[in-house]
C-alpha positions as CSV (number, residue, x, y, z in Angstrom):
1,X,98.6,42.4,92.8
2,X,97.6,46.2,92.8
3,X,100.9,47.1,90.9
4,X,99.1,44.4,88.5
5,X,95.8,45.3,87.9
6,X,97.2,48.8,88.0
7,X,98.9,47.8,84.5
8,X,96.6,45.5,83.3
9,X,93.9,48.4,83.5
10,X,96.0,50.7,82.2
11,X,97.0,48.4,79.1
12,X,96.1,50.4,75.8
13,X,95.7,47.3,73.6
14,X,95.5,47.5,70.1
15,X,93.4,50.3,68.7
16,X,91.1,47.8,66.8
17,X,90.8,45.7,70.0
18,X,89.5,49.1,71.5
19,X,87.1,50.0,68.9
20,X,85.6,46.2,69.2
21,X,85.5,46.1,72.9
22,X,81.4,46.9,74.2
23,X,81.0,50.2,75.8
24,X,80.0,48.6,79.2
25,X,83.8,46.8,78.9
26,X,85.3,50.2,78.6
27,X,83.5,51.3,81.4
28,X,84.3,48.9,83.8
29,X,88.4,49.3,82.2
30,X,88.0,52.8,83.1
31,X,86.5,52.2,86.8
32,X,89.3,49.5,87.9
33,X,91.7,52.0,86.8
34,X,90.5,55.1,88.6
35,X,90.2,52.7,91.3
36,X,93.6,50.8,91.6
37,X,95.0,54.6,91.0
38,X,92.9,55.4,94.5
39,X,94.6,52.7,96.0
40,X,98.5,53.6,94.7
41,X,97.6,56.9,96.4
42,X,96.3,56.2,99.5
43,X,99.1,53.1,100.0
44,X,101.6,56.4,99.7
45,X,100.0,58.7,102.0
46,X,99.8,55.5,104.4
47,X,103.3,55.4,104.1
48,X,104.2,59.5,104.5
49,X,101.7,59.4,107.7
50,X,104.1,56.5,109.0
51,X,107.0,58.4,108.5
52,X,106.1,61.6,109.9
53,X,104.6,59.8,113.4
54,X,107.8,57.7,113.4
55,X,110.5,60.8,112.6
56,X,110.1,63.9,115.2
57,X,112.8,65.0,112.4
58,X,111.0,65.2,110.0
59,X,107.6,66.2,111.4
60,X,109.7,69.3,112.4
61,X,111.0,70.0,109.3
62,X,107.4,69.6,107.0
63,X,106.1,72.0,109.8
64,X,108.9,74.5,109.5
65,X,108.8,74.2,105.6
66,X,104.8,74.8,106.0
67,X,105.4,78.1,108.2
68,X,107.9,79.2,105.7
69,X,105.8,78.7,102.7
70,X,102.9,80.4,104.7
71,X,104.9,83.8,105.2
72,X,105.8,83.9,101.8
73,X,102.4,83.0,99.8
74,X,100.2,83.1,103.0
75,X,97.8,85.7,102.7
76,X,99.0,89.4,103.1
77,X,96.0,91.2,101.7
78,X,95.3,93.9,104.9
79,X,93.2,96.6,104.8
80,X,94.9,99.9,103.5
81,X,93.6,101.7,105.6
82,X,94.5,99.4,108.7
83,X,97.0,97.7,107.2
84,X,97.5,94.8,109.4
85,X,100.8,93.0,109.7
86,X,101.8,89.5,110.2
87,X,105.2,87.4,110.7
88,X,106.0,83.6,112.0
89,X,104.7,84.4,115.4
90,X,102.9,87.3,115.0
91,X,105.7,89.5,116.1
92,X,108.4,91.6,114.5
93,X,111.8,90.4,114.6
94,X,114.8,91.6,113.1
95,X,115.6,87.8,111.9
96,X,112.3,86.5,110.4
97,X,110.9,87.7,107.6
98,X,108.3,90.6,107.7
99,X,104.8,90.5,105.3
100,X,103.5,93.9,105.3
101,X,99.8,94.9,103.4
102,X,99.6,97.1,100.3
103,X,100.3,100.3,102.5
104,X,103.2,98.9,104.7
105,X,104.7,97.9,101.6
106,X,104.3,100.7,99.2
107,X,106.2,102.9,102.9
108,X,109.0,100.5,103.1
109,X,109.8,100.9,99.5
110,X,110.1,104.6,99.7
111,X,111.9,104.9,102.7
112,X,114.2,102.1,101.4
113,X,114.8,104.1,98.2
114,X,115.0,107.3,99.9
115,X,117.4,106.6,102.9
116,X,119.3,103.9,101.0
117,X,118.6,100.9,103.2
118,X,117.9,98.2,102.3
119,X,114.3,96.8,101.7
120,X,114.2,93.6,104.2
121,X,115.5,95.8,107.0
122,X,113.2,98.8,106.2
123,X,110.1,96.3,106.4
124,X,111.3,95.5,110.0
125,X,111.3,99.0,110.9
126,X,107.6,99.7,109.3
127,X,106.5,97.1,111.2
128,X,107.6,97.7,114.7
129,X,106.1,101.4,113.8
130,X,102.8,100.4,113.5
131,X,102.8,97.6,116.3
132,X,104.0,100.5,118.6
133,X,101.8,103.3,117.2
134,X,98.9,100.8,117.4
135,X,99.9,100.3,121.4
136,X,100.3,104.2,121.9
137,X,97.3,105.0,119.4
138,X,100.2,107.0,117.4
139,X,100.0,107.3,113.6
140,X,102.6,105.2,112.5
141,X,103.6,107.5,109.8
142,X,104.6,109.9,112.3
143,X,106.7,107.6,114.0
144,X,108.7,107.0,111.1
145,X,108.7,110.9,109.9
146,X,110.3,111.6,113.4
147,X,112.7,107.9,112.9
148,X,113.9,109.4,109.7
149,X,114.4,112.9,110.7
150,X,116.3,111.8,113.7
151,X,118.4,109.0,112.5
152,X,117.7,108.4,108.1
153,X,116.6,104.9,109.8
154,X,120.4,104.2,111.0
155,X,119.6,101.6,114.2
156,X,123.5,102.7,115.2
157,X,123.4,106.2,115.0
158,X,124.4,108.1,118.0
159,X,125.1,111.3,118.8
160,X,127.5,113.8,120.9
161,X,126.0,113.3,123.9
162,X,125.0,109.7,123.9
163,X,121.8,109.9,122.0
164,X,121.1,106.0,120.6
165,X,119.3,103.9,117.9
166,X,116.4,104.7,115.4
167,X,114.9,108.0,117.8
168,X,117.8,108.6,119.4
169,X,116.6,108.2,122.6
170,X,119.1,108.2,125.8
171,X,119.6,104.9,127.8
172,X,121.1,106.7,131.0
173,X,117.8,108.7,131.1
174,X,115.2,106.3,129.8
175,X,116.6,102.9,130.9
176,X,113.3,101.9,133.3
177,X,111.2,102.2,130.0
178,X,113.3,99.0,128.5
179,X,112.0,96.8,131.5
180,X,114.3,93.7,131.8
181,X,116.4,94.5,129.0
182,X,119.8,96.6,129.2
183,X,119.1,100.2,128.3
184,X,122.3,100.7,126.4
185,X,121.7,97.4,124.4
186,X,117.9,98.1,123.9
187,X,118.7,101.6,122.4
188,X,120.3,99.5,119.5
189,X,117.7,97.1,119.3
190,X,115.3,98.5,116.3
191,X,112.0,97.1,117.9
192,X,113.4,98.1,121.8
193,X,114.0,101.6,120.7
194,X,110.8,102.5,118.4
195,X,108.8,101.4,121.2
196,X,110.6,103.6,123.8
197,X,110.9,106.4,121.9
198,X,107.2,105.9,120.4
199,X,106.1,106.0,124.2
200,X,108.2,109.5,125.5
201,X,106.8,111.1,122.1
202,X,103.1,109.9,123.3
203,X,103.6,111.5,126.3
204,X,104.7,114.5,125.0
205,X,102.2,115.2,122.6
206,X,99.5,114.6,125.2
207,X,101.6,117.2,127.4
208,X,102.0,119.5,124.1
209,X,98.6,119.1,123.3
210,X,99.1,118.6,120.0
211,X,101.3,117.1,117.1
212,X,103.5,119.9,116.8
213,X,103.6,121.1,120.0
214,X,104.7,117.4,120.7
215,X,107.5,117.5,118.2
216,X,108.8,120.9,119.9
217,X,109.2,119.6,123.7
218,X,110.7,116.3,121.7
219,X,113.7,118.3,120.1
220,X,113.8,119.9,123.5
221,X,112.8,123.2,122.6
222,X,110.0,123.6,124.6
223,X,111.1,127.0,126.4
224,X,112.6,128.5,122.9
225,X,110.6,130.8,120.5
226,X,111.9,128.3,117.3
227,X,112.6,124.4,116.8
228,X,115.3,125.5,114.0
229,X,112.8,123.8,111.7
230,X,112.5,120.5,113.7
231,X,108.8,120.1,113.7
232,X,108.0,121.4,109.9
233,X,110.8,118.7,108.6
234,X,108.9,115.8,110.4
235,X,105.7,116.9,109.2
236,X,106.9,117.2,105.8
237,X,108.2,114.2,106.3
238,X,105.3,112.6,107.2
239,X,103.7,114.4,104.1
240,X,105.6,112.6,101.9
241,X,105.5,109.4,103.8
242,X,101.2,109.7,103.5
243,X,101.9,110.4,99.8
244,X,104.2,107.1,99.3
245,X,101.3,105.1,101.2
246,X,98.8,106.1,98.6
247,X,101.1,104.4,95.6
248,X,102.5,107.4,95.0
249,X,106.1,106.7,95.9
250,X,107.6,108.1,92.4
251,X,105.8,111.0,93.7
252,X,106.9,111.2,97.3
253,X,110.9,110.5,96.1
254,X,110.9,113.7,93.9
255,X,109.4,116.0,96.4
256,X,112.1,114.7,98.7
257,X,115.1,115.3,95.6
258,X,113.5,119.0,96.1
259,X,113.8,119.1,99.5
260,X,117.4,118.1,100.0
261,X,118.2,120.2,96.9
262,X,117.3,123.0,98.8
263,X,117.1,122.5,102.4
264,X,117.4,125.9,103.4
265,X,114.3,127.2,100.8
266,X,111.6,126.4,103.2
267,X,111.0,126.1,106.9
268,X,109.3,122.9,106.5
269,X,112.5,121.7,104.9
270,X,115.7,123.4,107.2
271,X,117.5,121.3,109.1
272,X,117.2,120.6,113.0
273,X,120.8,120.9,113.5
274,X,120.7,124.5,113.2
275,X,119.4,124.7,116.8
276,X,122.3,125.6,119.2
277,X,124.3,122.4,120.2
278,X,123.4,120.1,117.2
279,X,121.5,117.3,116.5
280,X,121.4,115.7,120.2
281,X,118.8,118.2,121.4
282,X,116.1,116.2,121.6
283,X,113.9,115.7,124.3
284,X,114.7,112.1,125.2
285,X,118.2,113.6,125.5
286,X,117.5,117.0,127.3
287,X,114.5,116.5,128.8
288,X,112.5,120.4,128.7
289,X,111.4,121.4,132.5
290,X,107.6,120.6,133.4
C-alpha cells in the first residue's frame, strides 16, 4: 500500500492534465507525497535500529567506523597557543592515529622534514611531548629540542654505554621511574621514554636553576667549565622549533641547512660529541655528583 500511494503520488501525468488540475489538488498531491516519503524513511530507520539491537557485530563496527570518522574530521581546532591534543582515547599511542592543533602540526612537519622521519610517527612523538611537558609543566618544545639533539628522533638509538630511545636515557640507572614496565623495553617505547626522560630533565633544571643550567647537569657536565656546545645546540634547536610553530617552517628548515652546513661556525651550533667520551655523556647516563 505505501510503495503504492508512494507511486501514485509521485505520478507526473500528462503535462496538460497538470496544468488543468485546481491548485488545492496539487497541494494535497504534493502533501501525500512528502508524506508517504516520511513513511519510506522512517520504515528504513525501523529496520537499521532492528538490526543494530539484534547484531552486537554490527553495533561494533558502526561504533568503530563512527570513532574513526571522528579522528579524522572530528574537530582538531586547539588553541595555538595551548594547542591541545586529542586521539581515540584521549591518549597517545604509537598505533592509533594522532590529531594534533595548528601548532602541533605545523612542529611535526618540520621535524619530519628535517630529521627525515616520517610524518605519522613524528606526530606521535609531538604528542607524547606535550602530554609529558604538560605533566612536568615543561615547554614541550624543549623537550623535543633536547629529543632531537640527543637522538634526530631515532626511538632505537643507543649509545656506547647503553644509553636508550628518544633521550637516551639509561634503564639500569632509571628503571624505578618506568613503574611496572621493563626498563630496558620502556627505553624503546617512544611515550615510556619521553616521559622518563622529560621527568630527570625537570629535576634538573629545578636543581640547575634554570634552562641552561639544566641542560649542563643533563649532558653531565655539571663539574666542567664547557658543555662542548650541548646546551647552545638545544636552544638553537628549540629556536627553530618556536619558529616552525609560528608557520614558519620554510623558515626554520633553512636556518637549520646553515647550521649543519657549518656546525663548527657557532657555539650554538658545535656538536655535543666534542665533549670527552662522546655522545653518551648525558646525565641520565652519568649522573653529575649532588
Amino acid at each position: 500500500m505505501i510503495g503504492l500511494n508512494f507511486v501514485s503520488a509521485l505520478e507526473p501525468g500528462r503535462p496538460r492534465d497538470r496544468a488543468q488540475m485546481p491548485r488545492a489538488a496539487r497541494v494535497r498531491s504534493l502533501a501525500v507525497a512528502a508524506r508517504t516519503a516520511l513513511q519510506v524513511i522512517g520504515f528504513l530507520s525501523l529496520l537499521a535500529i532492528s538490526a543494530l539491537v539484534v547484531s552486537p557485530a554490527l553495533r561494533a563496527t558502526v561504533g568503530e567506523a563512527g570513532s574513526d570518522l571522528w579522528a579524522y574530521f572530528g574537530d582538531s581546532s586547539a588553541d595555538p597557543a595551548g594547542d591541545e591534543l586529542a586521539t581515540r582515547q584521549g591518549e597517545p599511542r604509537v598505533e592509533r592515529p594522532v590529531v594534533l592543533g595548528p601548532t602541533g602540526g605545523n612542529v611535526a612537519t618540520y621535524l619530519a622534514r628535517r630529521y627525515h622521519v616520517a610524518e605519522g610517527a613524528v606526530r606521535v612523538v609531538v604528542a607524547a611531548a606535550q602530554s609529558a611537558g604538560k605533566e612536568r609543566q615543561i615547554d614541550p618544545l624543549l623537550i623535543l629540542s633536547v629529543v632531537a639533539v640527543e637522538s634526530s628522533l631515532n626511538p632505537y638509538a643507543q649509545s656506547p654505554v647503553g644509553a636508550t630511545g628518544l633521550m637516551q636515557v639509561m634503564p639500569g640507572l632509571h628503571s624505578a621511574k618506568f613503574l611496572n614496565q621493563d626498563a630496558n623495553r620502556g627505553a624503546l617505547d617512544p611515550i615510556a621514554n619521553i616521559q622518563v626522560g622529560t621527568e630527570i630533565l625537570g629535576d634538573l633544571i629545578r636543581r640547575g636553576g634554570s634552562v641552561e643550567r639544566g641542560l649542563q647537569l643533563y649532558v653531565g657536565a655539571g663539574n666542567a667549565s664547557d658543555d662542548g656546545g650541548y646546551a647552545a645546540r638545544v636552544l638553537a634547536e628549540l629556536t627553530r622549533l618556536r619558529l616552525a610553530a609560528g608557520g614558519e617552517i620554510s623558515a626554520a628548515l633553512a636556518q637549520a641547512l646553515r647550521a649543519d652546513a657549518h656546525p663548527g661556525g657557532e657555539p650554538a651550533e658545535r656538536d655535543a660529541n666534542s665533549l670527552p667520551g662522546g655522545p653518551g655523556q648525558v646525565a641520565l647516563r652519568r649522573p653529575d655528583p649532588a
